[in-house]
C-alpha positions in Angstrom: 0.0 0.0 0.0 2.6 2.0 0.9 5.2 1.2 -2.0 1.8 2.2 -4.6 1.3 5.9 -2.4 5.5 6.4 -3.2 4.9 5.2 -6.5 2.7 7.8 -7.2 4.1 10.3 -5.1 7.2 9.9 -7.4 5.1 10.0 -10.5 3.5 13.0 -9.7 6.7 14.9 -8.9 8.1 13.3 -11.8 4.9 14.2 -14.2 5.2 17.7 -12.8 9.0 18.4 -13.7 8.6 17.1 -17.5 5.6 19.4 -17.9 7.5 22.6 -16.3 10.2 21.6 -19.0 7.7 21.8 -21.8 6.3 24.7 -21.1 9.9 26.3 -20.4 11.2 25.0 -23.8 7.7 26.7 -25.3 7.5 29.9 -23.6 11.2 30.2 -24.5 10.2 30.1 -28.3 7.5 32.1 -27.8 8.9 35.0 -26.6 12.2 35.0 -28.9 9.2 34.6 -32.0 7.6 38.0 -30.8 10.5 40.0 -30.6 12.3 38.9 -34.0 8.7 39.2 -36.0 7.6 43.0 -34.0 11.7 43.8 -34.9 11.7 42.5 -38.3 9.0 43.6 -39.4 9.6 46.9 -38.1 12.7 47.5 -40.1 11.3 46.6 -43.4 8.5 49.4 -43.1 5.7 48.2 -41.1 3.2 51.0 -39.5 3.1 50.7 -35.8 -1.0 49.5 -36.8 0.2 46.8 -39.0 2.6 45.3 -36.1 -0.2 45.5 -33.9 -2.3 43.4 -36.5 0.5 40.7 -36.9 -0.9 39.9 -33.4 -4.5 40.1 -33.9 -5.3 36.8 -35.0 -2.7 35.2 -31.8 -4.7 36.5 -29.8 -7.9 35.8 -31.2 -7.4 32.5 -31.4 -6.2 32.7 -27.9 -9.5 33.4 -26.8 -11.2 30.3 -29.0 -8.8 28.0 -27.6 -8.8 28.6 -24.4 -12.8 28.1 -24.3 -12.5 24.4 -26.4 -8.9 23.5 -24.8 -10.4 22.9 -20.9 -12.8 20.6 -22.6 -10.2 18.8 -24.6 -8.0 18.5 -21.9 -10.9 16.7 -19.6 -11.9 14.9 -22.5 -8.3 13.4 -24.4 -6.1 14.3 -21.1 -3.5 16.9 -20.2 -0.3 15.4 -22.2 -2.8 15.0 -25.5 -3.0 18.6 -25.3 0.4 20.0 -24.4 1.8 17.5 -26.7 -0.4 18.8 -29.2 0.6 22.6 -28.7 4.0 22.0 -28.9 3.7 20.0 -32.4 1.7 23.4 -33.8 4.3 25.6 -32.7 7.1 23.9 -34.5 4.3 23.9 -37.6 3.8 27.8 -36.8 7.6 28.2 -36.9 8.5 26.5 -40.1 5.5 28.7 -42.0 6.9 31.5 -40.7 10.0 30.7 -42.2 8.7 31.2 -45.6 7.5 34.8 -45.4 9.6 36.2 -48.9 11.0 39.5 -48.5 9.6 40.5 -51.9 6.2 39.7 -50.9 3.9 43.3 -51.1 2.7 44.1 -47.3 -1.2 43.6 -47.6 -0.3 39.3 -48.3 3.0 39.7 -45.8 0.5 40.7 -43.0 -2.3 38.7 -43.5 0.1 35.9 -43.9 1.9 36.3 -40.8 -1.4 37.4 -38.8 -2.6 33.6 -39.9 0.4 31.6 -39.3 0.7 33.8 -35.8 -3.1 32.8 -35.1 -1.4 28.6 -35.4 1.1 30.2 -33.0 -2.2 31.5 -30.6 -3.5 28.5 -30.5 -0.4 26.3 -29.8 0.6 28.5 -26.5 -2.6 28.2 -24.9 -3.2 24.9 -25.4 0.3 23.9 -23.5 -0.3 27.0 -21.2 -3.8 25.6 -19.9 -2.5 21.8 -20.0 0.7 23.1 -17.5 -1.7 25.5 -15.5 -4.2 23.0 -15.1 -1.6 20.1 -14.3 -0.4 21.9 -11.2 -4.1 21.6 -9.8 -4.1 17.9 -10.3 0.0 17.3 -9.4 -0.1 20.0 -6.2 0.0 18.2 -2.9 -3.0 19.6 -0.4 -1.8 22.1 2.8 1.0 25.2 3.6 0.4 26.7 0.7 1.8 24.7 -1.9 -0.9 25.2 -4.0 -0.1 29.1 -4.2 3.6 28.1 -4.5 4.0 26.0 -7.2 1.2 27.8 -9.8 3.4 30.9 -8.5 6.8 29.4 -9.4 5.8 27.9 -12.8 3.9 31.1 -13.9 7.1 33.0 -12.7 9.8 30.7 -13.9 7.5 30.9 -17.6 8.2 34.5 -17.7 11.9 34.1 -16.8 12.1 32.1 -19.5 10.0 34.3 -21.6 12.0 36.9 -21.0 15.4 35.1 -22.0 13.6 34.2 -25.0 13.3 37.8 -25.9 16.7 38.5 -25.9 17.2 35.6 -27.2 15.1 36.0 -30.4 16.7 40.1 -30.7 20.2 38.5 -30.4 19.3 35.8 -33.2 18.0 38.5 -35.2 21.2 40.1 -35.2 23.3 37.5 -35.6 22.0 35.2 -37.7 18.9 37.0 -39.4 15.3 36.1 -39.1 15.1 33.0 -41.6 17.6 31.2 -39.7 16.9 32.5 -36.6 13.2 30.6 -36.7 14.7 27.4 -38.3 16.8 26.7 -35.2 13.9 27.6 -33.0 12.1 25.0 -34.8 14.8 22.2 -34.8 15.2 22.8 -31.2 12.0 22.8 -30.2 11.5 19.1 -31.9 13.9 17.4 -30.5 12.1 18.5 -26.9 9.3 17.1 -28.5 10.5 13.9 -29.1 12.7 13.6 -25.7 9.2 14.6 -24.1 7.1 12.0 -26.4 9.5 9.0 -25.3 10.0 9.9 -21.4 6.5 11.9 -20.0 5.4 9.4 -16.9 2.4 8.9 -15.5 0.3 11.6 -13.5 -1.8 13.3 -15.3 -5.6 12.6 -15.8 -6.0 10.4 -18.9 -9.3 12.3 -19.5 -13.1 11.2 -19.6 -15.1 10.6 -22.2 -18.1 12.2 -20.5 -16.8 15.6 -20.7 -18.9 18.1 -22.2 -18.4 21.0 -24.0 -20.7 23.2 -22.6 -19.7 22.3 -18.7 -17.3 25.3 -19.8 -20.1 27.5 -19.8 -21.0 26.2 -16.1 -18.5 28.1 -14.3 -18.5 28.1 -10.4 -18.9 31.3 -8.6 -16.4 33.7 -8.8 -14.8 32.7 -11.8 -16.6 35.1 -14.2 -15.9 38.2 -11.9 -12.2 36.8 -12.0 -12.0 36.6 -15.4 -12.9 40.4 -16.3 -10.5 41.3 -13.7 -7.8 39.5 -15.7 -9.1 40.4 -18.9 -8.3 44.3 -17.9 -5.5 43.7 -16.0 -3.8 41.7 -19.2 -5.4 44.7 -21.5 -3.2 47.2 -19.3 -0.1 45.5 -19.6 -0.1 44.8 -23.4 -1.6 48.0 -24.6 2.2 50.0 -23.8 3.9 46.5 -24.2 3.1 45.1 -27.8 4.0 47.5 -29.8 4.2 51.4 -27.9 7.3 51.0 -25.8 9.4 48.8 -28.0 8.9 51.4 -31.0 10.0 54.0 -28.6 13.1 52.5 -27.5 13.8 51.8 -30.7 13.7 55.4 -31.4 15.2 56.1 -28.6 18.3 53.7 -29.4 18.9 53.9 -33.3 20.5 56.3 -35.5 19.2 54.9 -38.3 22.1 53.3 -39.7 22.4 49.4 -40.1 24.7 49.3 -37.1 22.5 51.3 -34.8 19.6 49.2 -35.6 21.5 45.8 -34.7 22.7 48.0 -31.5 18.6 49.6 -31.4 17.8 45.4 -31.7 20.0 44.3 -28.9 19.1 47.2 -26.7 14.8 46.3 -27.4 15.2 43.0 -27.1 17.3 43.3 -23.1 15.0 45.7 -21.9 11.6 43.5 -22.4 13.8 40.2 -21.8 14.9 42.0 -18.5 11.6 43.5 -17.5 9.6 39.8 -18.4 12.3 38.1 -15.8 11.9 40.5 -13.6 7.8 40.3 -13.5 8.4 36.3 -13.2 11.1 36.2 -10.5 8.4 38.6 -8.7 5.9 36.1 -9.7 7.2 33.1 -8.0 8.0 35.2 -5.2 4.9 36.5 -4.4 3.6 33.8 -1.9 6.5 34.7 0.5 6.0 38.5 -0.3 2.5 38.2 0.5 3.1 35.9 3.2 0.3 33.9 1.8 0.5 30.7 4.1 -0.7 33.3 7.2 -3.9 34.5 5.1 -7.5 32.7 4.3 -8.3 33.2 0.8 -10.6 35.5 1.7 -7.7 37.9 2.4 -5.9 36.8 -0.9 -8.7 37.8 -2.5 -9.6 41.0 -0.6 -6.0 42.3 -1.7 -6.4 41.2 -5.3 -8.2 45.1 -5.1 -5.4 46.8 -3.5 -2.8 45.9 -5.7 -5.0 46.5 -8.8 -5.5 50.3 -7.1 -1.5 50.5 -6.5 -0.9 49.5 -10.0 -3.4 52.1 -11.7 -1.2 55.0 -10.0 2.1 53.7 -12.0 0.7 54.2 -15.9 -1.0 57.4 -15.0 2.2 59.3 -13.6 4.1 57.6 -16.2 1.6 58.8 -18.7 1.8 62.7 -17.3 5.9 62.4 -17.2 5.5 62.1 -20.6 3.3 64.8 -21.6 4.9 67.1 -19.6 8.3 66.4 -21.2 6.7 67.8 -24.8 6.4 71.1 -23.2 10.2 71.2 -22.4 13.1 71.9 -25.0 14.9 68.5 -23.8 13.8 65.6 -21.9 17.1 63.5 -21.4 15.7 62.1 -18.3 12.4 60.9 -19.5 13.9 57.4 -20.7 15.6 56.6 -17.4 11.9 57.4 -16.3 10.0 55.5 -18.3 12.7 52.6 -17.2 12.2 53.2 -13.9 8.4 53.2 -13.9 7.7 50.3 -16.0 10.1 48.2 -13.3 7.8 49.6 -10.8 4.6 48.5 -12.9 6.3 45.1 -13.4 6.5 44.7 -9.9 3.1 45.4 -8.7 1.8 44.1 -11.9 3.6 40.7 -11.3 1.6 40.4 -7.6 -1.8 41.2 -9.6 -1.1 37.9 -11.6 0.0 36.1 -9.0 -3.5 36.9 -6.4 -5.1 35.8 -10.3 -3.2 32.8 -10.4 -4.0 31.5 -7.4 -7.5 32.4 -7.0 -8.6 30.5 -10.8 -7.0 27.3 -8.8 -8.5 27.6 -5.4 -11.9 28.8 -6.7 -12.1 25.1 -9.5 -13.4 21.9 -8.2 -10.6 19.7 -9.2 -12.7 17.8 -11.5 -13.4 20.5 -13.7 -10.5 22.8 -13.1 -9.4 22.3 -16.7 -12.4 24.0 -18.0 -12.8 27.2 -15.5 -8.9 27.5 -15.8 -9.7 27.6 -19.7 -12.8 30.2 -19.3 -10.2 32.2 -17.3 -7.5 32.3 -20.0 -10.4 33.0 -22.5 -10.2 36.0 -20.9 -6.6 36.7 -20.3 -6.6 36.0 -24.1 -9.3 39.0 -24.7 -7.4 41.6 -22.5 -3.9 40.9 -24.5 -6.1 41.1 -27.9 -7.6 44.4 -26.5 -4.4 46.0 -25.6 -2.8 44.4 -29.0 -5.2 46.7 -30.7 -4.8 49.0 -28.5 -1.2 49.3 -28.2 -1.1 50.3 -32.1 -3.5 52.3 -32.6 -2.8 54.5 -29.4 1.2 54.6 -30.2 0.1 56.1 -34.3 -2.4 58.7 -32.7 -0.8 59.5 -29.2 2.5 58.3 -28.9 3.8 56.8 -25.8 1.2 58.6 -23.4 -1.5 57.8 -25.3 -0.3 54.0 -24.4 0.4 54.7 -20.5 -2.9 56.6 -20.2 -5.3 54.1 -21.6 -3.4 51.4 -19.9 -3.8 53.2 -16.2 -8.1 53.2 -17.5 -8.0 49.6 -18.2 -6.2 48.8 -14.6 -8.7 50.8 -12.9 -11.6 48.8 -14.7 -9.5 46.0 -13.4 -10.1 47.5 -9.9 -13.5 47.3 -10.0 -14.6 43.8 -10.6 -11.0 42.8 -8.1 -13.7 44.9 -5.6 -16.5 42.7 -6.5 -13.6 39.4 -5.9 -14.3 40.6 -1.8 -18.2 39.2 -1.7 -17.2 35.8 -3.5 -14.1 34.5 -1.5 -14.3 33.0 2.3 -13.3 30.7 4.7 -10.4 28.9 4.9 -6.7 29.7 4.8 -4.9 29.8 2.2 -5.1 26.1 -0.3 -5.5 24.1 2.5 -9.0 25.3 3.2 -10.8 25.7 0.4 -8.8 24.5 -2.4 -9.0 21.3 -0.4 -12.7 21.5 -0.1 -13.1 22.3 -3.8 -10.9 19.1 -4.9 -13.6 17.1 -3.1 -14.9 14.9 -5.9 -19.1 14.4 -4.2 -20.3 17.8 -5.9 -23.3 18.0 -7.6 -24.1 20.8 -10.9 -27.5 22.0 -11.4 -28.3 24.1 -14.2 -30.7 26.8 -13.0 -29.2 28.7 -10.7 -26.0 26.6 -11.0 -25.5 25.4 -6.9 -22.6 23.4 -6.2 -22.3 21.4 -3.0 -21.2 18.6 -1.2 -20.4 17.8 2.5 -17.9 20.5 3.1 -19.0 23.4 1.0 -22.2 25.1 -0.2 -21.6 27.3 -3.4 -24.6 29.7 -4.5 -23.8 31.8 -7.7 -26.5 34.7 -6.3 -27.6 35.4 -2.8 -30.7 37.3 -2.2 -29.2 40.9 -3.1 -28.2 39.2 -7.1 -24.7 39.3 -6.0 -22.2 36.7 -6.3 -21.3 34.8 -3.0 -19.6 31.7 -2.0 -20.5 31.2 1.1 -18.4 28.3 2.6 -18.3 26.2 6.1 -15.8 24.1 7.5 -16.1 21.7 10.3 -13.6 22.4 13.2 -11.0 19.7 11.7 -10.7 21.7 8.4 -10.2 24.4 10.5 -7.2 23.5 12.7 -5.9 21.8 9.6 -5.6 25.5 8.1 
């Protein structure tokens, strides 16, 4: 009995380090792909719009996957689906490979907008496979829950970030042909090592599964989601395309050796600033000190943060108008560095409080489905501020980007206030993550009540407002 409880025990651990590799080995292609297409494209004459469309469609398809992913992923299993967005991204990488340089714009963009829209859909179906794996693979008590979804979304944008500078030094070293090819080469023989070695641990997936159980989300998770959706929005509407055109400005002279220096200089700042948000990230649990707070706490301070971080964009934003009234602004780029560290930082805690909360708030039988609802919407807020981002940089410049950003954090702010009536009882994981795993729960349709011995979930209380309501005997409680 024993030997079986180590056996899986091992399994588990083992099932959770080889799907941290994948999605390392992905993100890290993913984030050099962004910055050599924004880059390239950029220096062969693409509108600040037109860069900004080139990520329409990955986002879009973002949002579509996301929805139809959870239910794959309780239907085929978790490894069916991360194995499956790692085979489109090697696909995505080899089309890209093809765009011609003597191609006229209106096909290049539409062509690259498509082929990034097979990128979309590859990231998020191994992002919700790994997100959704730590649910299942997370052992119960102190924490760990917040822990590890905090470490693997942190370490992701570690790696993220490398692969930014990554992909700007590829760019300038090699070219972007190249470049992709040995993103793609590398990226299948992870594949294959994966393929041949993935052990056992992760749900093999139920036939039962239905597709519109996505739909049936638990309470909390829709007032979650728009708080993501704006929060994401915020980030990627000065991130996209607004802040690396104007260090790009800032940083070339316009000659072919200042743009490989303008390339280099781009690609270190977001590479730094993206591992700097994740090591923040994975840190957050002890900065919060999480293990000493219920969730209702974690959830109450998902507001506060969100109200910090709206103050960042806006003085950003009036730094920069006020440095068009003066002859010469020399400091205003040491500013905007300086700032955007300190949006990172609070920004990184935001996702964290998000992180977390999708987790605890998912019965662990359908946790691949609400986590998938939940990236819908993180998909939505990046295509928002994608669109965003370009058309604000062409009208406004870089203020235009800060200011609409510090709007879409405060709308952030106000459904995080709503996250206050949903969230209670229990510390943090251990209470009611653990009730929430508890497999005796029962859906109904109408008014969509959950329950089982622990917990009784209500989506409305008499007021129309969203509630979870949630009791513990005195054993759950001292277990906290």
């Amino acid at each position: 009995m024993m030997d079986a409880a180590l056996s899986r025990q091992r399994d588990s651990v083992t099932a959770y380090v080889a799907v941290t590799a994948a999605y390392w080995a992905f993100m890290l292609t993913d984030g050099a792909l962004r910055m050599l297409v924004l880059l390239h494209f950029h220096t062969i004459g693409f509108s600040p719009i037109q860069l900004a469309y080139l990520f329409v469609l990955y986002e879009v398809a973002g949002m579509v996957t996301n929805l139809v992913a959870g239910w794959l992923a309780a239907r085929f299993g978790m490894t069916s689906t991360l194995f499956a967005g790692l085979f489109l991204q090697i696909g995505a990488l080899l089309a890209l490979a093809g765009v011609q340089a003597d191609w006229i714009v209106s096909f290049s963009v539409i062509y690259v907008m498509i082929v990034q829209g097979l990128s979309g859909v590859a990231k998020d179906l191994a992002k919700m496979s790994s997100k959704s794996a730590v649910k299942v693979l997370a052992p119960e008590g102190e924490g760990r829950l917040f822990r590890m979804v905090a470490w693997l979304t942190g370490s992701k944008n570690v790696v993220k970030g490398l692969g930014f500078l990554v992909g700007a030094a590829l760019l300038g070293a090699l070219g972007y042909r190249a470049s992709i090819l040995w993103m793609a080469m590398i990226l299948s023989l992870i594949l294959t090592v994966i393929i041949l070695f993935m052990p056992e641990g992760l749900p093999k997936g139920e036939k039962g599964a239905r597709l519109r159980e996505v739909f049936r989300r638990g309470p909390g998770i829709g007032t979650l989601s728009m708080a993501r959706m704006f929060l994401f929005g915020a980030r990627d509407v000065w991130f996209v395309v607004g802040v690396p055109l104007y260090f790009y400005g800032v940083f070339s002279d316009g000659s072919v050796e200042g743009n490989r220096q303008a390339f280099f200089l781009v690609g270190g700042f977001m590479s730094a600033w993206v591992i700097f948000y994740g090591m923040i990230q994975a840190a957050a649990p002890k900065l919060l000190r999480a293990h000493r707070k219920t969730d209702a706490q974690i959830a109450r301070s998902a507001a506060t943060w969100a109200a910090l971080l709206a103050l960042v964009p806006a003085a950003l934003a009036g730094a920069v108008v006020g440095a068009d009234f003066l002859e010469s602004a020399p400091w205003l780029p040491l500013a905007v560095l300086g700032g955007l560290a300190l949006f990172g930082f609070v920004f990184a805690i935001n996702s964290s409080i998000h992180s977390f909360l999708v987790l605890a708030l998912s019965p662990g039988e359908r946790v691949t489905m609400d986590v998938g609802f939940y990236y819908m919407s993180n998909a939505a807020g990046r295509l928002i501020g994608t669109l965003l981002s370009g058309f604000s940089y062409q009208m406004g410049g870089l203020s235009a980007c800060l200011g609409t950003a510090a709007v879409m954090v405060a709308l952030s702010w106000v459904f995080a206030q709503r996250l206050r009536g949903v969230v209670g009882g229990g510390t943090a994981v251990a209470g009611a993550a653990a009730a929430m795993a508890d497999e005796d729960v029962v859906y109904e349709d109408d008014d969509t009540v959950y329950e089982d011995e622990e917990a009784v979930y209500s989506d409305e209380d008499d007021d129309g407002e969203f509630t979870m309501p949630i009791s513990f005997d005195e054993e759950d409680e001292d277990r906290g």
